[in-house]
N, C-alpha and C positions, 0 to 999 in steps of 0.2 A: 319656894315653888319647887315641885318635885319634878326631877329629869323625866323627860318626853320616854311615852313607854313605845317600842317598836315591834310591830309584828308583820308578817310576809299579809301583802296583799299584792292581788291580778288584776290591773283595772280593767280586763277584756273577757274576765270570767267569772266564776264563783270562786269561794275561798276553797282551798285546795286543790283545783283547777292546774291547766298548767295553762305557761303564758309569760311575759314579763313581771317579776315582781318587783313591788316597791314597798315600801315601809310606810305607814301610815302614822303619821304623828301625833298620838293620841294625847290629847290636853290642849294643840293646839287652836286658834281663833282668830276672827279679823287682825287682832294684832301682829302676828305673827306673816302676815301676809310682806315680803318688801316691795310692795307698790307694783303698780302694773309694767311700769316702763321695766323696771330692778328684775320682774317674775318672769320676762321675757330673754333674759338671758340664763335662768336658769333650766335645768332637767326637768324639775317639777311637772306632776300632772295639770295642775292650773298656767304654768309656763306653756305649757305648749297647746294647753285648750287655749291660751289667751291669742297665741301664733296663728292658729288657726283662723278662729272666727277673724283676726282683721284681713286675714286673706281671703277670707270670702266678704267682708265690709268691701274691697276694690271692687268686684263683679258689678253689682250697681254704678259703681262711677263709672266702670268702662262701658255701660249699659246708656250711660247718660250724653257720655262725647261721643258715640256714633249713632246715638237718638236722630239729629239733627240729618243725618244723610240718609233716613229711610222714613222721615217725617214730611210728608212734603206739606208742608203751610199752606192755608189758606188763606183769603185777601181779608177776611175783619179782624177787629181784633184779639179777637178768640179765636181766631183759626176760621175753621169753617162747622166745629162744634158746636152744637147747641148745649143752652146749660146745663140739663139733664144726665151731658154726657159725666158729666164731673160728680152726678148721686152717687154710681157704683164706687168710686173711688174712696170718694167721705165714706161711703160705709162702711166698706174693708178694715180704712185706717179705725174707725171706732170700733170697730170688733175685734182690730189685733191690740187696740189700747185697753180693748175691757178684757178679752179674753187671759192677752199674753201675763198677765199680772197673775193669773188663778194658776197658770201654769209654774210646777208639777204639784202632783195629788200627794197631801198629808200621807208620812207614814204611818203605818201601821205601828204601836209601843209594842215592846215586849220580846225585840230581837237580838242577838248577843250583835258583841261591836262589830265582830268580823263583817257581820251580814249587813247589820247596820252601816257599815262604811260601802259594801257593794251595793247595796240596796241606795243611798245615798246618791254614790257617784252614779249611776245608770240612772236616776231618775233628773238628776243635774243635766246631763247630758242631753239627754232625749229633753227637756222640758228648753236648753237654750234652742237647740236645734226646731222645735215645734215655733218658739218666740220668731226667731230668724225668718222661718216659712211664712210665718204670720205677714211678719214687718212686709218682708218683701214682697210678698204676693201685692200689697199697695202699689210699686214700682213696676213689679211686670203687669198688674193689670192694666196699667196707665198706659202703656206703650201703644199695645192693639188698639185701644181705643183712640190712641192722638193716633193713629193712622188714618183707621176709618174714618175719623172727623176732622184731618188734616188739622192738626190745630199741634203743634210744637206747645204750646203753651198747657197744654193740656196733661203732657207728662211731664211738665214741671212740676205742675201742682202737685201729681201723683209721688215725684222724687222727693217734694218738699216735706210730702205729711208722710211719706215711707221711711224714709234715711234718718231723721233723729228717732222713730220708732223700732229701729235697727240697734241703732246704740245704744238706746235706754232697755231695752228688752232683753236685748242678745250679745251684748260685750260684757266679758266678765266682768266686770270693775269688782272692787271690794264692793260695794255697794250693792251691787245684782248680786252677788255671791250670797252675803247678809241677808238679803231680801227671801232669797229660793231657803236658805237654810232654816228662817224660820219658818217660811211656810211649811216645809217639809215636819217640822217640828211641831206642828201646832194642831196636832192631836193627842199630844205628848210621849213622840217619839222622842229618843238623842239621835242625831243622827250621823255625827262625827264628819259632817261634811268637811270640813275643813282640815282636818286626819287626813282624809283622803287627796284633797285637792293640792295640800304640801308636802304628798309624798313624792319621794325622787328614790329611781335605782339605788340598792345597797349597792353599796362599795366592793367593788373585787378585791376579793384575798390576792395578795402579793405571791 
Protein backbone atom coordinates (compact mmCIF):
# COMPACT_ATOMS: atom_id res chain seq x y z
CA UNK A 1 0.00 0.00 0.00
CA UNK A 2 1.36 3.23 -1.00
CA UNK A 3 2.27 5.98 1.85
CA UNK A 4 -0.71 8.55 2.60
CA UNK A 5 -0.13 11.64 0.20
CA UNK A 6 -0.35 14.98 2.22
CA UNK A 7 -1.47 18.39 1.21
CA UNK A 8 -2.35 21.72 3.12
CA UNK A 9 -6.12 21.93 3.63
CA UNK A 10 -8.45 24.90 5.82
CA UNK A 11 -11.28 23.28 7.20
CA UNK A 12 -13.04 26.93 7.75
CA UNK A 13 -12.17 28.05 4.08
CA UNK A 14 -11.51 27.31 0.52
CA UNK A 15 -8.14 25.85 -0.57
CA UNK A 16 -5.76 28.53 -0.50
CA UNK A 17 -7.61 30.44 2.06
CA UNK A 18 -6.01 31.42 5.06
CA UNK A 19 -7.01 29.68 8.36
CA UNK A 20 -5.77 26.64 10.34
CA UNK A 21 -4.36 24.15 8.09
CA UNK A 22 -4.35 20.48 8.36
CA UNK A 23 -3.26 17.81 6.01
CA UNK A 24 -5.70 15.79 4.57
CA UNK A 25 -4.95 11.98 4.37
CA UNK A 26 -5.45 10.98 1.05
CA UNK A 27 -6.11 7.03 0.64
CA UNK A 28 -7.49 7.08 3.76
CA UNK A 29 -11.26 5.10 4.99
CA UNK A 30 -13.36 3.68 7.53
CA UNK A 31 -10.45 1.70 8.45
CA UNK A 32 -8.24 4.02 9.34
CA UNK A 33 -10.60 5.65 11.58
CA UNK A 34 -9.29 4.56 15.73
CA UNK A 35 -12.78 4.34 16.99
CA UNK A 36 -14.74 6.99 18.48
CA UNK A 37 -13.86 6.64 22.15
CA UNK A 38 -9.51 6.48 20.51
CA UNK A 39 -10.80 9.84 18.00
CA UNK A 40 -11.62 11.68 21.00
CA UNK A 41 -8.48 12.17 22.16
CA UNK A 42 -7.01 12.90 19.19
CA UNK A 43 -6.47 16.68 17.13
CA UNK A 44 -8.23 15.25 14.24
CA UNK A 45 -11.05 17.16 12.46
CA UNK A 46 -13.47 14.03 13.19
CA UNK A 47 -11.79 14.30 17.04
CA UNK A 48 -13.09 17.19 17.66
CA UNK A 49 -16.39 17.21 15.43
CA UNK A 50 -17.03 13.97 17.62
CA UNK A 51 -16.28 16.39 21.07
CA UNK A 52 -18.61 18.63 19.95
CA UNK A 53 -21.83 17.11 18.92
CA UNK A 54 -21.70 14.87 22.43
CA UNK A 55 -21.69 18.22 24.06
CA UNK A 56 -24.58 19.25 22.54
CA UNK A 57 -26.09 15.27 22.94
CA UNK A 58 -26.16 16.84 27.07
CA UNK A 59 -28.44 20.02 26.23
CA UNK A 60 -31.53 17.48 25.83
CA UNK A 61 -30.83 15.62 29.13
CA UNK A 62 -30.42 18.82 30.88
CA UNK A 63 -33.65 19.77 29.18
CA UNK A 64 -35.11 16.63 30.44
CA UNK A 65 -34.19 16.82 34.56
CA UNK A 66 -35.77 20.44 34.78
CA UNK A 67 -38.74 19.17 32.43
CA UNK A 68 -40.28 18.11 35.63
CA UNK A 69 -40.26 21.75 37.58
CA UNK A 70 -41.90 23.75 34.80
CA UNK A 71 -44.41 20.84 33.85
CA UNK A 72 -47.03 20.83 36.14
CA UNK A 73 -49.05 17.30 35.78
CA UNK A 74 -52.29 16.98 35.49
CA UNK A 75 -54.59 14.33 37.55
CA UNK A 76 -55.10 11.40 34.56
CA UNK A 77 -53.01 9.50 33.30
CA UNK A 78 -51.85 11.26 30.52
CA UNK A 79 -51.76 14.41 32.21
CA UNK A 80 -54.35 16.40 31.27
CA UNK A 81 -53.39 15.93 27.39
CA UNK A 82 -55.59 14.88 25.00
CA UNK A 83 -54.31 12.39 22.52
CA UNK A 84 -54.02 14.43 19.68
CA UNK A 85 -51.59 16.36 21.59
CA UNK A 86 -48.88 13.55 20.86
CA UNK A 87 -49.85 13.90 16.49
CA UNK A 88 -47.50 16.80 16.14
CA UNK A 89 -44.73 15.04 17.88
CA UNK A 90 -45.02 11.51 15.98
CA UNK A 91 -44.91 13.68 13.06
CA UNK A 92 -41.69 15.58 13.64
CA UNK A 93 -39.99 12.38 14.57
CA UNK A 94 -41.06 10.77 11.01
CA UNK A 95 -40.08 13.52 9.20
CA UNK A 96 -36.60 13.89 11.01
CA UNK A 97 -36.29 9.78 10.36
CA UNK A 98 -37.36 10.31 6.63
CA UNK A 99 -35.67 13.46 6.01
CA UNK A 100 -32.39 13.35 8.25
CA UNK A 101 -31.13 10.12 6.12
CA UNK A 102 -31.52 12.18 2.56
CA UNK A 103 -29.42 14.56 4.23
CA UNK A 104 -26.51 16.05 2.60
CA UNK A 105 -27.00 16.41 -1.33
CA UNK A 106 -24.86 14.13 -3.73
CA UNK A 107 -21.79 15.92 -5.07
CA UNK A 108 -21.33 17.13 -7.92
CA UNK A 109 -18.06 14.55 -10.15
CA UNK A 110 -15.63 16.25 -11.75
CA UNK A 111 -13.85 18.39 -8.89
CA UNK A 112 -9.97 18.20 -8.23
CA UNK A 113 -9.31 16.50 -4.53
CA UNK A 114 -8.47 19.80 -3.03
CA UNK A 115 -12.09 21.06 -3.56
CA UNK A 116 -13.40 17.82 -3.36
CA UNK A 117 -12.17 17.37 0.41
CA UNK A 118 -13.64 21.25 1.03
CA UNK A 119 -16.57 20.52 -0.79
CA UNK A 120 -16.95 17.32 1.32
CA UNK A 121 -16.08 18.55 4.77
CA UNK A 122 -18.74 21.67 4.60
CA UNK A 123 -21.44 19.55 3.31
CA UNK A 124 -20.63 16.76 6.30
CA UNK A 125 -20.92 19.48 8.60
CA UNK A 126 -23.82 21.32 7.66
CA UNK A 127 -25.79 18.06 6.89
CA UNK A 128 -24.82 16.58 10.81
CA UNK A 129 -25.84 19.84 12.13
CA UNK A 130 -29.31 20.12 9.90
CA UNK A 131 -29.72 15.90 11.22
CA UNK A 132 -29.17 17.33 15.01
CA UNK A 133 -32.00 20.39 14.29
CA UNK A 134 -34.06 17.73 12.94
CA UNK A 135 -33.81 15.15 15.92
CA UNK A 136 -34.16 17.74 18.34
CA UNK A 137 -36.73 19.91 17.28
CA UNK A 138 -38.98 16.38 18.43
CA UNK A 139 -37.77 17.21 22.17
CA UNK A 140 -38.18 20.91 22.08
CA UNK A 141 -41.49 20.47 20.50
CA UNK A 142 -42.60 18.24 23.18
CA UNK A 143 -41.83 20.53 25.94
CA UNK A 144 -44.55 23.59 25.10
CA UNK A 145 -46.88 21.17 24.35
CA UNK A 146 -46.55 18.90 27.93
CA UNK A 147 -46.99 22.42 29.37
CA UNK A 148 -50.02 23.44 27.83
CA UNK A 149 -51.57 20.05 28.22
CA UNK A 150 -49.96 19.63 31.68
CA UNK A 151 -49.14 16.13 31.16
CA UNK A 152 -45.11 15.27 32.22
CA UNK A 153 -45.76 12.19 30.26
CA UNK A 154 -46.19 14.03 27.24
CA UNK A 155 -42.52 15.08 26.77
CA UNK A 156 -41.36 11.86 27.48
CA UNK A 157 -42.77 10.54 24.73
CA UNK A 158 -41.31 13.51 22.80
CA UNK A 159 -37.53 12.64 24.71
CA UNK A 160 -38.16 8.93 23.85
CA UNK A 161 -38.68 9.19 19.78
CA UNK A 162 -36.13 12.49 19.82
CA UNK A 163 -32.85 11.31 21.67
CA UNK A 164 -32.15 7.88 19.91
CA UNK A 165 -33.03 10.07 16.67
CA UNK A 166 -30.03 12.36 17.86
CA UNK A 167 -27.73 9.53 18.04
CA UNK A 168 -28.45 7.77 15.04
CA UNK A 169 -28.51 10.85 12.80
CA UNK A 170 -26.09 13.24 14.31
CA UNK A 171 -23.22 11.37 16.14
CA UNK A 172 -20.44 10.80 14.10
CA UNK A 173 -19.87 7.15 14.59
CA UNK A 174 -17.91 5.40 11.77
CA UNK A 175 -21.21 4.30 10.79
CA UNK A 176 -22.89 7.92 10.08
CA UNK A 177 -19.62 8.91 8.63
CA UNK A 178 -19.89 5.82 6.03
CA UNK A 179 -23.32 6.36 5.56
CA UNK A 180 -23.01 10.59 4.49
CA UNK A 181 -19.80 9.55 2.47
CA UNK A 182 -21.60 7.43 0.30
CA UNK A 183 -24.35 9.38 -0.13
CA UNK A 184 -22.30 12.26 -1.00
CA UNK A 185 -20.64 9.96 -3.52
CA UNK A 186 -23.49 8.62 -5.14
CA UNK A 187 -23.69 10.64 -8.24
CA UNK A 188 -20.27 9.69 -8.75
CA UNK A 189 -18.35 12.03 -7.08
CA UNK A 190 -14.98 10.87 -4.79
CA UNK A 191 -15.23 12.79 -2.29
CA UNK A 192 -12.23 12.06 0.20
CA UNK A 193 -14.46 12.59 3.04
CA UNK A 194 -12.38 10.71 5.10
CA UNK A 195 -8.92 12.62 3.96
CA UNK A 196 -10.64 15.20 5.43
CA UNK A 197 -12.19 14.16 8.51
CA UNK A 198 -8.49 12.34 9.66
CA UNK A 199 -6.64 15.36 9.08
CA UNK A 200 -4.83 16.88 12.12
CA UNK A 201 -2.46 19.98 12.30
CA UNK A 202 1.06 19.53 10.51
CA UNK A 203 3.69 19.24 12.88
CA UNK A 204 5.71 22.42 13.81
CA UNK A 205 9.15 22.67 12.62
CA UNK A 206 11.63 22.47 15.61
Amino acid sequence: MAPPQFSKYSPGSHPGEGGPAVEPVYGAGRADDPGFAASLRTPTVLGRLRVMMLVLLVAPVLIGLIAPLIVRDGQGRLGDAPWWFYAPVVLVALLAALAGPRLPRPMSPGQDREQAVHTAMLAFRQAILQRFALAEGVILLSLPLAMIGHSELLFVAGFVLGYPLLIWLALPTGGTVERIRRRLESAGAESHLWAGLLAAPPAKAP
